[in-house]
PDBQT receptor file of N, H, CA, C and O in Angstrom, charges set to zero:
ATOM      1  N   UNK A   1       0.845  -1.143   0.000  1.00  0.00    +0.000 N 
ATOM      2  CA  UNK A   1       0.000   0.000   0.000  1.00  0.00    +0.000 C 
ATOM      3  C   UNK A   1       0.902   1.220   0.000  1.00  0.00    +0.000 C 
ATOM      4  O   UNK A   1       2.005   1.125   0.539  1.00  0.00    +0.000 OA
ATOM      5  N   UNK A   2       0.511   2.391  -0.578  1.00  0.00    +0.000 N 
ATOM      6  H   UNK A   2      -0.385   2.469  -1.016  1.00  0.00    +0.000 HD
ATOM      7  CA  UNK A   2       1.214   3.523  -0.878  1.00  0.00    +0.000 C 
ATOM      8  C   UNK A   2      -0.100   4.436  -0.891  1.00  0.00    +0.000 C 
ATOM      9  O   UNK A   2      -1.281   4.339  -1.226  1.00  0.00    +0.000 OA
ATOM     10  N   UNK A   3       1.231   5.871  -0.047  1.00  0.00    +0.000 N 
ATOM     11  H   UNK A   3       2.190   5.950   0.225  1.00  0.00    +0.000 HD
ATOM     12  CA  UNK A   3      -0.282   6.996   0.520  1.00  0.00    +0.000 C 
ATOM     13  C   UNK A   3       0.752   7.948   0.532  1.00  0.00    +0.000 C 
ATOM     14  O   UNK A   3       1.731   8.006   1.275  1.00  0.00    +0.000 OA
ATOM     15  N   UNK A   4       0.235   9.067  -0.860  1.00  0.00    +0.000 N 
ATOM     16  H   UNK A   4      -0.560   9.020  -1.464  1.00  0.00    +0.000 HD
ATOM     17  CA  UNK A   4       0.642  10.054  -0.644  1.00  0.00    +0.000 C 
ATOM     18  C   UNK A   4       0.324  11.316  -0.080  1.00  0.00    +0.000 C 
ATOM     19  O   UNK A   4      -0.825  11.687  -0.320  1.00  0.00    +0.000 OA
ATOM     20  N   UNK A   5       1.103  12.165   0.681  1.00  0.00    +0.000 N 
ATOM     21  H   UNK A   5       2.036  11.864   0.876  1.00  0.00    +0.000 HD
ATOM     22  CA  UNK A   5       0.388  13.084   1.658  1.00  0.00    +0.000 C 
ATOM     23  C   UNK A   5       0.375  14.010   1.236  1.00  0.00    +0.000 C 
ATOM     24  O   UNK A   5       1.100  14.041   0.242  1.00  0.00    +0.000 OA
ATOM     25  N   UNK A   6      -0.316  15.332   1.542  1.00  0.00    +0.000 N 
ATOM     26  H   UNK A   6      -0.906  15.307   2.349  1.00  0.00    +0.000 HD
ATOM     27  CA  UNK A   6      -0.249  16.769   0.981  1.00  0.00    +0.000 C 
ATOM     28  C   UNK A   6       0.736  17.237   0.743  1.00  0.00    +0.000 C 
ATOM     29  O   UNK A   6       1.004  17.939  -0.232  1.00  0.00    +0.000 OA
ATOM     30  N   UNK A   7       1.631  16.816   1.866  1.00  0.00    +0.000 N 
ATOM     31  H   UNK A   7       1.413  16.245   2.658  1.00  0.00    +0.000 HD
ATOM     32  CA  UNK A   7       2.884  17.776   2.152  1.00  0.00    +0.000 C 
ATOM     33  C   UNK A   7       4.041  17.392   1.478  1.00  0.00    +0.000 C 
ATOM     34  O   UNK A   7       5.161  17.880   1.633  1.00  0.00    +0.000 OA
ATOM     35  N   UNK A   8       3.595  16.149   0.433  1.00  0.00    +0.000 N 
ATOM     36  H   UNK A   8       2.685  15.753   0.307  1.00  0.00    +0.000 HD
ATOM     37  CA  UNK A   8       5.060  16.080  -0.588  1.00  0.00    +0.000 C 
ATOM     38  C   UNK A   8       5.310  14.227   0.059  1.00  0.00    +0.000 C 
ATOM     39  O   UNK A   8       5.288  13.285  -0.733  1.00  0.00    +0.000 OA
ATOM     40  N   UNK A   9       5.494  14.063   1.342  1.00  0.00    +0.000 N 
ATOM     41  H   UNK A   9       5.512  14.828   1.986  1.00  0.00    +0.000 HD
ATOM     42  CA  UNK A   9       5.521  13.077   2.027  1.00  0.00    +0.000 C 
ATOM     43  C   UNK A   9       4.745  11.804   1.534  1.00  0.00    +0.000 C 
ATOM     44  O   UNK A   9       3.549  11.783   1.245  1.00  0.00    +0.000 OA
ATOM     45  N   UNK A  10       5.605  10.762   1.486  1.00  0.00    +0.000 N 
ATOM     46  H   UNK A  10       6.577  10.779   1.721  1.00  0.00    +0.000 HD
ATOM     47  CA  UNK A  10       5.107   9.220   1.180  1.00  0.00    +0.000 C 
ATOM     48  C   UNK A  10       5.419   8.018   2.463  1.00  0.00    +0.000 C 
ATOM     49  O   UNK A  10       6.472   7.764   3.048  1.00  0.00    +0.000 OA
ATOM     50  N   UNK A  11       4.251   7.513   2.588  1.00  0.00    +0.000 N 
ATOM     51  H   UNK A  11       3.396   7.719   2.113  1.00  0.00    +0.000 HD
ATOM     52  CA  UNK A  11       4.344   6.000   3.204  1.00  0.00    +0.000 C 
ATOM     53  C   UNK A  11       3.809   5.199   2.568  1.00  0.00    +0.000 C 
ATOM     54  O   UNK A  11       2.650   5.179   2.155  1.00  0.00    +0.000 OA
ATOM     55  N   UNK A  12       5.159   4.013   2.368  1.00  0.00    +0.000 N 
ATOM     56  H   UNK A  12       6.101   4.029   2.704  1.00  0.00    +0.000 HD
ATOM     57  CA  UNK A  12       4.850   2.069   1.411  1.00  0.00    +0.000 C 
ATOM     58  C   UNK A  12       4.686   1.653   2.645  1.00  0.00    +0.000 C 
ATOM     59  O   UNK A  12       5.375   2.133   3.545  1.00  0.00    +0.000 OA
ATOM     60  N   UNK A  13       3.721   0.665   2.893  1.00  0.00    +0.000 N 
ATOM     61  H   UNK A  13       3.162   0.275   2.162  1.00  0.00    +0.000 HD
ATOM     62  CA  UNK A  13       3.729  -0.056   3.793  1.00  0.00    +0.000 C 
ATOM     63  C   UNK A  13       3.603  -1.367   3.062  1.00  0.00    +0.000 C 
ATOM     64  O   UNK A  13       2.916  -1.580   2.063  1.00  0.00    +0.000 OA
ATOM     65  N   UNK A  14       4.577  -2.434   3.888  1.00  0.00    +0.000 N 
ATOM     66  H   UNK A  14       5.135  -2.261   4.699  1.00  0.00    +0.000 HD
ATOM     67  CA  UNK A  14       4.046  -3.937   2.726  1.00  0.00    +0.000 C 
ATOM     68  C   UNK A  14       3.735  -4.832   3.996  1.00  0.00    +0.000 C 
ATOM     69  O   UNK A  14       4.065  -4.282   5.047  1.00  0.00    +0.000 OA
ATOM     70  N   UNK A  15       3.261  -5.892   4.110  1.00  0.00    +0.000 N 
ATOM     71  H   UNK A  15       2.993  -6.338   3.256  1.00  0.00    +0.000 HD
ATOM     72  CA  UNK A  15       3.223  -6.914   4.782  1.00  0.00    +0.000 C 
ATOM     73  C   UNK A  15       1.440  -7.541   5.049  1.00  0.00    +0.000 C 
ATOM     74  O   UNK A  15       0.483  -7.584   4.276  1.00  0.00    +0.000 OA
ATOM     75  N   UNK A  16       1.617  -8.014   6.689  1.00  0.00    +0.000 N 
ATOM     76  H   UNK A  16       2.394  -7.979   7.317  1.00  0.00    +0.000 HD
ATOM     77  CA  UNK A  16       0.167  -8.254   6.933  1.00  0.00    +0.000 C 
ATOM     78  C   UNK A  16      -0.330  -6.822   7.440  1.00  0.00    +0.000 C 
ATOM     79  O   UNK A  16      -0.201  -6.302   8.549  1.00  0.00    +0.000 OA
ATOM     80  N   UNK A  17      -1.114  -6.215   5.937  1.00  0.00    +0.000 N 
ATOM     81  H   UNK A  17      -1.219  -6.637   5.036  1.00  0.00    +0.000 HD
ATOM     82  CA  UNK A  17      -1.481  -4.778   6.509  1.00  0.00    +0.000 C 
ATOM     83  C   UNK A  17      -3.256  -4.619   6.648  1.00  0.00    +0.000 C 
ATOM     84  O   UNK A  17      -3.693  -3.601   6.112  1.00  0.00    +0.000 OA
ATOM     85  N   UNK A  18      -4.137  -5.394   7.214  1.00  0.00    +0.000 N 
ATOM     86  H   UNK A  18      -3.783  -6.222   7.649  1.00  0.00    +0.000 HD
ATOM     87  CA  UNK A  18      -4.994  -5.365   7.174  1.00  0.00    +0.000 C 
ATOM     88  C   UNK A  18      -5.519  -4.859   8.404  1.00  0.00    +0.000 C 
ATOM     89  O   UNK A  18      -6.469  -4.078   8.353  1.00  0.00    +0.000 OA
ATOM     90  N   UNK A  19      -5.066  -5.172   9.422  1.00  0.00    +0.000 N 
ATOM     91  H   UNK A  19      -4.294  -5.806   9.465  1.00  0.00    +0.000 HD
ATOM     92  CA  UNK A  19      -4.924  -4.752  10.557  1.00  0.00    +0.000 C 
ATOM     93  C   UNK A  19      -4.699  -2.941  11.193  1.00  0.00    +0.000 C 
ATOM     94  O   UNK A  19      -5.189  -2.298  12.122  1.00  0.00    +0.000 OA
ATOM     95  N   UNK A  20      -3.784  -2.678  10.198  1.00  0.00    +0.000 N 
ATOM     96  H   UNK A  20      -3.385  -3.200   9.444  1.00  0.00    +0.000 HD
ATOM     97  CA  UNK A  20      -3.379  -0.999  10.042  1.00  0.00    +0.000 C 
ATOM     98  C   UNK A  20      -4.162  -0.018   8.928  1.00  0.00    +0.000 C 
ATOM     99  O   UNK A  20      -4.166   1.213   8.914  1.00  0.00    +0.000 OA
ATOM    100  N   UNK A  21      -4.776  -0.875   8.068  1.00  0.00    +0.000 N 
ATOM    101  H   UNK A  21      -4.773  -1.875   8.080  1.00  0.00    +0.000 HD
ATOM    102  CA  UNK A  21      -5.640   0.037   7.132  1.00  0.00    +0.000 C 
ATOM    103  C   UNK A  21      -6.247   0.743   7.743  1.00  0.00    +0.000 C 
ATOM    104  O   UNK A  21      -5.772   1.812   7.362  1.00  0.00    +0.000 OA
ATOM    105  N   UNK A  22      -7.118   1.030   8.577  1.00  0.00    +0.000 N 
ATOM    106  H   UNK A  22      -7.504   0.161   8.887  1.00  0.00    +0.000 HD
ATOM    107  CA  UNK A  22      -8.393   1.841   9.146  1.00  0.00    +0.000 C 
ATOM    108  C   UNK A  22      -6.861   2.873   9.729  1.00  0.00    +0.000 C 
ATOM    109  O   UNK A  22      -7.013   4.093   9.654  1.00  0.00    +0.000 OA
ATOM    110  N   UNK A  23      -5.583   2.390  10.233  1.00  0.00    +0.000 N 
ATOM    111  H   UNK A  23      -5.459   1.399  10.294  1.00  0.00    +0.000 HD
ATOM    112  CA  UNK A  23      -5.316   3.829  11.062  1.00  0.00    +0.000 C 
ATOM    113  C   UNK A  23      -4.675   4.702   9.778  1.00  0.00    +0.000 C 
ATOM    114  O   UNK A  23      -4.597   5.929   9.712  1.00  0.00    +0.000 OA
ATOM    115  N   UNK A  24      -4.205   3.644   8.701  1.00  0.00    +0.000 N 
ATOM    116  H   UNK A  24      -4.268   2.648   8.755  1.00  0.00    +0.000 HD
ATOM    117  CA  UNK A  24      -3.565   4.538   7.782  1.00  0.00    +0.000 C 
ATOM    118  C   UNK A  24      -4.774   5.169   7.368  1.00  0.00    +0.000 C 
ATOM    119  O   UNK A  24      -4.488   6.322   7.047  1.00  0.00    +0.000 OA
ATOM    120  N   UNK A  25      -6.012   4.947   7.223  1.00  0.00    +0.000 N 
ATOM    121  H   UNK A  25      -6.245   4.010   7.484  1.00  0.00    +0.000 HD
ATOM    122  CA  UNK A  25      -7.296   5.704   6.064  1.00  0.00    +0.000 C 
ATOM    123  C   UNK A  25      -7.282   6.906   6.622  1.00  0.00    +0.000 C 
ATOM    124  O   UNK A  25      -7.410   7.974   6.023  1.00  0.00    +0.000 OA
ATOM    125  N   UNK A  26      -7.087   6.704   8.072  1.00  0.00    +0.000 N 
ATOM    126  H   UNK A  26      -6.984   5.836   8.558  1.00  0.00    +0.000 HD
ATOM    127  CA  UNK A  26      -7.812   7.745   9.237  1.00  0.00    +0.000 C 
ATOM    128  C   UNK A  26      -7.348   8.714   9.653  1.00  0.00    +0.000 C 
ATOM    129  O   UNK A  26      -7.914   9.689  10.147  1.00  0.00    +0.000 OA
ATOM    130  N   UNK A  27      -5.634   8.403   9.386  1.00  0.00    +0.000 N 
ATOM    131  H   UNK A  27      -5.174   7.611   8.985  1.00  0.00    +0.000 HD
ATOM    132  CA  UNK A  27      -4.181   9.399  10.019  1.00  0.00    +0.000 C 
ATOM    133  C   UNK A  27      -4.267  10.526   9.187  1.00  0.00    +0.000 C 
ATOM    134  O   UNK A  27      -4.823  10.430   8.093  1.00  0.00    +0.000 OA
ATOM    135  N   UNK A  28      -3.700  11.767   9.644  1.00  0.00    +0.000 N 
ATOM    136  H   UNK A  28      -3.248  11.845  10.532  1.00  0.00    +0.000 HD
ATOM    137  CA  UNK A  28      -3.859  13.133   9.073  1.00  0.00    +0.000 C 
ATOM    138  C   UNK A  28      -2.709  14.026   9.273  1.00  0.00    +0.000 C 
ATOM    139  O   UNK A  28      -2.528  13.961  10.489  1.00  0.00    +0.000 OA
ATOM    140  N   UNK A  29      -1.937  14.722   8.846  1.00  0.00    +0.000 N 
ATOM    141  H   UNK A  29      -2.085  14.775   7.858  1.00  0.00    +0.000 HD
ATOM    142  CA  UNK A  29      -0.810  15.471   9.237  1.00  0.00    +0.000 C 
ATOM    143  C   UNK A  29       0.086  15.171   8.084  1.00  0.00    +0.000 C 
ATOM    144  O   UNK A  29      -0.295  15.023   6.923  1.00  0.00    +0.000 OA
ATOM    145  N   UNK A  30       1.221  15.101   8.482  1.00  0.00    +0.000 N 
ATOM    146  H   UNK A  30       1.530  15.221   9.425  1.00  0.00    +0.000 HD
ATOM    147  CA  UNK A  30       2.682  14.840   7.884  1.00  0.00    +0.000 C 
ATOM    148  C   UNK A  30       3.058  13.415   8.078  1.00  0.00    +0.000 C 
ATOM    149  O   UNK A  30       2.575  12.770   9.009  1.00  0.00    +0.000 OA
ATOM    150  N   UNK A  31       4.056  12.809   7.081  1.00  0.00    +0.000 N 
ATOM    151  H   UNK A  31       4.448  13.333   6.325  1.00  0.00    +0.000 HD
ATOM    152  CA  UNK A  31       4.492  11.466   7.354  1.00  0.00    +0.000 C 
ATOM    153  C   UNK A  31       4.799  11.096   8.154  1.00  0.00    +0.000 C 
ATOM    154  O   UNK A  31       4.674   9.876   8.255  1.00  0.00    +0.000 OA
ATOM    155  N   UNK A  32       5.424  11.857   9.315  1.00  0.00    +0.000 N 
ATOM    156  H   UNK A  32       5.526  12.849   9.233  1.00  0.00    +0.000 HD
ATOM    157  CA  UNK A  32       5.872  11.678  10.457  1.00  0.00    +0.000 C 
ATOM    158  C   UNK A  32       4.657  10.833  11.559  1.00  0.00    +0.000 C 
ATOM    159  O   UNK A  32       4.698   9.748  12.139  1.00  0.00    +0.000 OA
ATOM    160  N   UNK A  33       3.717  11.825  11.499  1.00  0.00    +0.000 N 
ATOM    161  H   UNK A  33       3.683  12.707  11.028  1.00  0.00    +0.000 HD
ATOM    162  CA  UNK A  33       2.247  11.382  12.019  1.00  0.00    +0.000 C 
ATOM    163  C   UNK A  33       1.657  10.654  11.667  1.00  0.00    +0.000 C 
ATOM    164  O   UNK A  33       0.747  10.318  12.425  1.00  0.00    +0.000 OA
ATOM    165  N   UNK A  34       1.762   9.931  10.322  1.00  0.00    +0.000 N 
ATOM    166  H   UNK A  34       2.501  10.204   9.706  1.00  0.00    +0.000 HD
ATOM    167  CA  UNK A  34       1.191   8.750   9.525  1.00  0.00    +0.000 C 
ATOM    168  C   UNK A  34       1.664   7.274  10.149  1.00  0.00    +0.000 C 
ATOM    169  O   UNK A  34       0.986   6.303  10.483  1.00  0.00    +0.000 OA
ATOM    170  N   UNK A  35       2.930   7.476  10.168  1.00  0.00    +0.000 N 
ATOM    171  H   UNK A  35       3.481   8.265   9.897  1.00  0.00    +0.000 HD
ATOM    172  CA  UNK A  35       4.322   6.594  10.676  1.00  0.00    +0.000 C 
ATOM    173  C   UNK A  35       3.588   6.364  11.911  1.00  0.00    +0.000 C 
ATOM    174  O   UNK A  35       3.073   5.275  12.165  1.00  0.00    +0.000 OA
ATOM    175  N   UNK A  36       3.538   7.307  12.629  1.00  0.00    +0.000 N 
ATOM    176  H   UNK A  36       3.957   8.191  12.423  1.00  0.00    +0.000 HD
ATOM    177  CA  UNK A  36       3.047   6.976  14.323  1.00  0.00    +0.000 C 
ATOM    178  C   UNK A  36       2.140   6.504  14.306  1.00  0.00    +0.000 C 
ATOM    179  O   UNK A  36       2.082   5.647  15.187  1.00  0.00    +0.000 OA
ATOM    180  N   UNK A  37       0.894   6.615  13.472  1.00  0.00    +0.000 N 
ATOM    181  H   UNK A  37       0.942   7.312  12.756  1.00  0.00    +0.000 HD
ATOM    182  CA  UNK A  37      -0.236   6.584  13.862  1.00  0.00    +0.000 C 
ATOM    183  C   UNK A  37      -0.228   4.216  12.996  1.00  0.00    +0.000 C 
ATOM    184  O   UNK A  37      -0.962   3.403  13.559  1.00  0.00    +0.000 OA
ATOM    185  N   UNK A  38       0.390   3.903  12.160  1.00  0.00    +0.000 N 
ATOM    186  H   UNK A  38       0.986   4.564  11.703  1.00  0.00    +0.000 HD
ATOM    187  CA  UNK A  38       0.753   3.076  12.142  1.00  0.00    +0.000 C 
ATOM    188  C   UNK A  38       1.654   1.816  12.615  1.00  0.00    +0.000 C 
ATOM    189  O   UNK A  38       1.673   0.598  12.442  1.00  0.00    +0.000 OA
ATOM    190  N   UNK A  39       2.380   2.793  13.300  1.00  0.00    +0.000 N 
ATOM    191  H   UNK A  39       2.364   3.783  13.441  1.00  0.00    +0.000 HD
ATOM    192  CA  UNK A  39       3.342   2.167  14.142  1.00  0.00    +0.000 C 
ATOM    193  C   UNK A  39       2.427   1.424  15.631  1.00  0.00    +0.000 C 
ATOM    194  O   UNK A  39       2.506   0.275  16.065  1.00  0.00    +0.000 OA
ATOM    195  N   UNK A  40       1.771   2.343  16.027  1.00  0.00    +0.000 N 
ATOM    196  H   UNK A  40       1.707   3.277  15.675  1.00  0.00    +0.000 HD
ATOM    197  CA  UNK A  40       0.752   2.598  17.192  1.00  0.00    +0.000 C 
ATOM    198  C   UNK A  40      -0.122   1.278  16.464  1.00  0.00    +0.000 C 
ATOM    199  O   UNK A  40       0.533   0.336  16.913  1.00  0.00    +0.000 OA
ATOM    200  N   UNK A  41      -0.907   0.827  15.846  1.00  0.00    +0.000 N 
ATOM    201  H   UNK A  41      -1.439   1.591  15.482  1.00  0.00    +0.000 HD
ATOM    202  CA  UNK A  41      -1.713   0.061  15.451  1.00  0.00    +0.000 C 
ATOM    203  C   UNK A  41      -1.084  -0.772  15.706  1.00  0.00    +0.000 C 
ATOM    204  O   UNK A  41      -1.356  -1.278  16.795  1.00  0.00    +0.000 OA
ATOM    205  N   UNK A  42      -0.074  -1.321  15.027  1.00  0.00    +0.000 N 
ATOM    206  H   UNK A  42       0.147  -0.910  14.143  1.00  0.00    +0.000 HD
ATOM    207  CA  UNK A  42       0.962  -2.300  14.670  1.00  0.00    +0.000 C 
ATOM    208  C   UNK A  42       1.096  -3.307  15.953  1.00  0.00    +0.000 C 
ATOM    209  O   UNK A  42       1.112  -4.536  16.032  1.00  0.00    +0.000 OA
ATOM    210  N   UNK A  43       1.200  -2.106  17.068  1.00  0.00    +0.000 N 
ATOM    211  H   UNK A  43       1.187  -1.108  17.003  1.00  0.00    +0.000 HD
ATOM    212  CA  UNK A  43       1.901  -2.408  18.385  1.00  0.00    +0.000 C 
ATOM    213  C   UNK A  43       0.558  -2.777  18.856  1.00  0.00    +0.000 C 
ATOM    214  O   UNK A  43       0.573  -3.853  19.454  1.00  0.00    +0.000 OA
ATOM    215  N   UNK A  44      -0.491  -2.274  18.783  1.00  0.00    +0.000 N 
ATOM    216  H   UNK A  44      -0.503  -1.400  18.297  1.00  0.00    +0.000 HD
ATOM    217  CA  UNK A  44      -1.530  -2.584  19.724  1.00  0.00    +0.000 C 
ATOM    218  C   UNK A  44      -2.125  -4.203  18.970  1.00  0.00    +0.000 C 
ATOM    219  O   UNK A  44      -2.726  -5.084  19.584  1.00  0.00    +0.000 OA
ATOM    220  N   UNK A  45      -1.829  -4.215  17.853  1.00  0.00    +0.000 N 
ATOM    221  H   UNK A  45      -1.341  -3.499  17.354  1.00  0.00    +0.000 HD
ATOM    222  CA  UNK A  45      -2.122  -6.070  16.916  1.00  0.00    +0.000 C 
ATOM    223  C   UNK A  45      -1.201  -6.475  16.958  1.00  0.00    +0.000 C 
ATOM    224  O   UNK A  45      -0.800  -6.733  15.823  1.00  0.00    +0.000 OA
ATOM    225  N   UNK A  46      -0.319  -6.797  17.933  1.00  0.00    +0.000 N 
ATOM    226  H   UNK A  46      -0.644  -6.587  18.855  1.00  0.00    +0.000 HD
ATOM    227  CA  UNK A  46       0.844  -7.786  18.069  1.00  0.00    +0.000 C 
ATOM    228  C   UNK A  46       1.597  -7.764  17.406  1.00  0.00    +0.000 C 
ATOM    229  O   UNK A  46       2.350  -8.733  17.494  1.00  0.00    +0.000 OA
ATOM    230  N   UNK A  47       2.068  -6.342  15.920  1.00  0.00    +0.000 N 
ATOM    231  H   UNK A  47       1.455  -5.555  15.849  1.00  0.00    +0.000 HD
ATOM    232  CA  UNK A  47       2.482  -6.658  14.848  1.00  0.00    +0.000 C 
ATOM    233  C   UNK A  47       3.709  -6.124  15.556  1.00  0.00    +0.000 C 
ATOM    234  O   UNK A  47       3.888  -5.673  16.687  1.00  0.00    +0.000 OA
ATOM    235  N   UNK A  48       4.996  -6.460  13.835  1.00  0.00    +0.000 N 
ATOM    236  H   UNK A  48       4.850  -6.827  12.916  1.00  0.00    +0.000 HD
ATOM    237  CA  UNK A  48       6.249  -5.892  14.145  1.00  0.00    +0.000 C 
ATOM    238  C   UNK A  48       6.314  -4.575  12.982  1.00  0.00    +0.000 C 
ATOM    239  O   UNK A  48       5.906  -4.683  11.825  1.00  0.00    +0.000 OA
ATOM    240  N   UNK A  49       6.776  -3.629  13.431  1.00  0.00    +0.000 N 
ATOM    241  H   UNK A  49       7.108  -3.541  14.370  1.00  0.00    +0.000 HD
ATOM    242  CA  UNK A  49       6.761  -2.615  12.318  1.00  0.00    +0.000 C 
ATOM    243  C   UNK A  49       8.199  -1.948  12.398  1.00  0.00    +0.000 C 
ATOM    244  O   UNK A  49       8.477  -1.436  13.483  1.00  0.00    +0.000 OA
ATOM    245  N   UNK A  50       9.183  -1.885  11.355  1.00  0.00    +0.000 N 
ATOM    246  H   UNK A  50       8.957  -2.301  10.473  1.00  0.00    +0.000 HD
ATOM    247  CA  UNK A  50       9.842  -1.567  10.800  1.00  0.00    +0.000 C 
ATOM    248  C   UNK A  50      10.121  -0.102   9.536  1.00  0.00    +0.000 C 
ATOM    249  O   UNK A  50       9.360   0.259   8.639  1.00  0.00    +0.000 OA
ATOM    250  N   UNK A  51      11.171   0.337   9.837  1.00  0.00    +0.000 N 
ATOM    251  H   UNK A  51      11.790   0.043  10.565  1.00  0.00    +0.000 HD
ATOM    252  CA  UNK A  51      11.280   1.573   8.876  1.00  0.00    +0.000 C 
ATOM    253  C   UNK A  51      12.694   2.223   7.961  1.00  0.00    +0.000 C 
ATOM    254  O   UNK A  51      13.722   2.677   8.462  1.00  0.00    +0.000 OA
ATOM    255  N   UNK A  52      12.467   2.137   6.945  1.00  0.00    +0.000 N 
ATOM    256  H   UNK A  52      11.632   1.767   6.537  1.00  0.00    +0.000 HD
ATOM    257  CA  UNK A  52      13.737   2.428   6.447  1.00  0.00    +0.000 C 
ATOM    258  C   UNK A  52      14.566   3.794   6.774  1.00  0.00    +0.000 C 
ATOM    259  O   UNK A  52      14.028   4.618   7.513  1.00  0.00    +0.000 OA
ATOM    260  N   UNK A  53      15.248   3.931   6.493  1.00  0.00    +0.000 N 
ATOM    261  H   UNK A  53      15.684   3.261   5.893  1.00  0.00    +0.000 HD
ATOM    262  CA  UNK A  53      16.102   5.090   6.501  1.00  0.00    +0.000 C 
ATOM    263  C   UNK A  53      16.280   6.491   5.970  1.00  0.00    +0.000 C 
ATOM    264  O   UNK A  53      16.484   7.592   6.482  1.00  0.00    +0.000 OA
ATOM    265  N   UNK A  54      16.125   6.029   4.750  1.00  0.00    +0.000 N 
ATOM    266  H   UNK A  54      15.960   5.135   4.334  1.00  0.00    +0.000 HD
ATOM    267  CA  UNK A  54      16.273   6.506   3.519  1.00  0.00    +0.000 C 
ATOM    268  C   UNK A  54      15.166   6.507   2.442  1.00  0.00    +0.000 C 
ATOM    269  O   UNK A  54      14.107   5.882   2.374  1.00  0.00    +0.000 OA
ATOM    270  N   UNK A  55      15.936   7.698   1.358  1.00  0.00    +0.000 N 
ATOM    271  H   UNK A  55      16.796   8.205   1.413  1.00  0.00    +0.000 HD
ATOM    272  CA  UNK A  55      15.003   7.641   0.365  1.00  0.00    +0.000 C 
ATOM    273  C   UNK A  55      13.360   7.709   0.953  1.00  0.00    +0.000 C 
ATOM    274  O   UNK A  55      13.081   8.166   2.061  1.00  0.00    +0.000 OA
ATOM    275  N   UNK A  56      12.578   7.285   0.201  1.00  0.00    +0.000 N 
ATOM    276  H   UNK A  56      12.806   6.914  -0.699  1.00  0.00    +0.000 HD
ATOM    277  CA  UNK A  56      10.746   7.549   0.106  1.00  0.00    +0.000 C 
ATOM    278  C   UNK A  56      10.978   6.097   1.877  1.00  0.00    +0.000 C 
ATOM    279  O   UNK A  56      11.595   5.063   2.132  1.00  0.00    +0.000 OA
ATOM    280  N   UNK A  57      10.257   6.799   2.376  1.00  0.00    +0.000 N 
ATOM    281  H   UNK A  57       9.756   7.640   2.169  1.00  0.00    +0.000 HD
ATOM    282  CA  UNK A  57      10.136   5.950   4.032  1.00  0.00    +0.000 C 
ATOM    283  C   UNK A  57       9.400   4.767   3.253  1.00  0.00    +0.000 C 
ATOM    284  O   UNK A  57       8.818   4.892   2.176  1.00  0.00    +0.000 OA
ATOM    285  N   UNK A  58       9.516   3.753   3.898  1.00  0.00    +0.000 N 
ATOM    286  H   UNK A  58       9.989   3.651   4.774  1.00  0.00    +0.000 HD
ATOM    287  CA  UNK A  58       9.072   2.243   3.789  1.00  0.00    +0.000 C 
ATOM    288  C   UNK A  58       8.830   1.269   5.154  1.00  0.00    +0.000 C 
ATOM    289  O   UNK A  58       9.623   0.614   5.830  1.00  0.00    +0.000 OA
ATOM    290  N   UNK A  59       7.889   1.401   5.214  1.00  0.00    +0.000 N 
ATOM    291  H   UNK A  59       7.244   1.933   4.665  1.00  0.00    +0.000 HD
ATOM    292  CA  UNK A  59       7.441   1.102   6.622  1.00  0.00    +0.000 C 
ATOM    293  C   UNK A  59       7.091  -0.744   5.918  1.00  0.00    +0.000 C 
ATOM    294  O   UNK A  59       6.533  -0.896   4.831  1.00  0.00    +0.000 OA
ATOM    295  N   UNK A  60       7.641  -2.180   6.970  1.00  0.00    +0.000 N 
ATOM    296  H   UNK A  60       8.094  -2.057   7.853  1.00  0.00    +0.000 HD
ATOM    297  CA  UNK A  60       6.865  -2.549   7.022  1.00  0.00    +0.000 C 
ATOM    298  C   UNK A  60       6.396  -3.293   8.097  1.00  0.00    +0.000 C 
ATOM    299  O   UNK A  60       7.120  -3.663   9.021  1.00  0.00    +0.000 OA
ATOM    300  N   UNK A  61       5.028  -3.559   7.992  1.00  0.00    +0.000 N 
ATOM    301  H   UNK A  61       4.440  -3.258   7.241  1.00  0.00    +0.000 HD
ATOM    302  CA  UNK A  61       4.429  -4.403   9.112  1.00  0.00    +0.000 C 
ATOM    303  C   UNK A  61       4.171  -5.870   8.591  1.00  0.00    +0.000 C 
ATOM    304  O   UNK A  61       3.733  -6.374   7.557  1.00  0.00    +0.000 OA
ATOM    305  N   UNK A  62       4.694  -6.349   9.907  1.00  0.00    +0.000 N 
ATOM    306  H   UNK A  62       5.050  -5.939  10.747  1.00  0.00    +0.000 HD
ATOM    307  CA  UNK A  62       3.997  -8.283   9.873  1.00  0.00    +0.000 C 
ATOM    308  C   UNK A  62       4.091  -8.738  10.809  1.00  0.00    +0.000 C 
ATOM    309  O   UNK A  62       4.426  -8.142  11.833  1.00  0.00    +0.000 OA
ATOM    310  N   UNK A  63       3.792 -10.059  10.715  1.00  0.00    +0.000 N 
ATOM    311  H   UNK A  63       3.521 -10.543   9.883  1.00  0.00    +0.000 HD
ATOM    312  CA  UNK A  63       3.732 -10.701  12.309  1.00  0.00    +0.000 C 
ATOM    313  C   UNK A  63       5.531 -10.737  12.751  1.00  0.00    +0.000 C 
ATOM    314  O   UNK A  63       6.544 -10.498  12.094  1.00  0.00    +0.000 OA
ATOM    315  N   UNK A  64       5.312 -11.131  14.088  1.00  0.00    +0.000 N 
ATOM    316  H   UNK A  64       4.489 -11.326  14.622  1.00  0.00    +0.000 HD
ATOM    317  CA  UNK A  64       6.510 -10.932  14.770  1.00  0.00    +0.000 C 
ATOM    318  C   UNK A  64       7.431 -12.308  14.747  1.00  0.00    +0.000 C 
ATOM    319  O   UNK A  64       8.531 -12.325  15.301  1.00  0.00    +0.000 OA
TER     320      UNK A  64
């Protein structure tokens, strides 16, 4: 899944993302706040979430 934000900002998320859809639909702000607001899901469904470095952010989530 890929979500581009107003502000120029991108989050890929790949994995078991079914679980995080509703926070990614729902999140609002900057990538930064997208990130959290996925990360936060992730953690509350047992998931593991991960993030690149570099380049366009690449978040992903799956089981642990």
């Amino acid at each position: 899944m890929e979500v581009h934000l107003p502000d120029g900002g991108r989050v890929i998320v790949t994995g078991s993302v079914d679980s995080v859809l509703d926070a990614v639909v729902h999140a609002s702000g900057s990538e930064a706040d997208v990130e959290d607001a996925i990360r936060h899901e992730a953690e509350e469904q047992g998931l593991s979430c991960t993030a690149s470095s570099r380049g366009p952010r690449t978040l992903v989530v799956g089981d642990r």
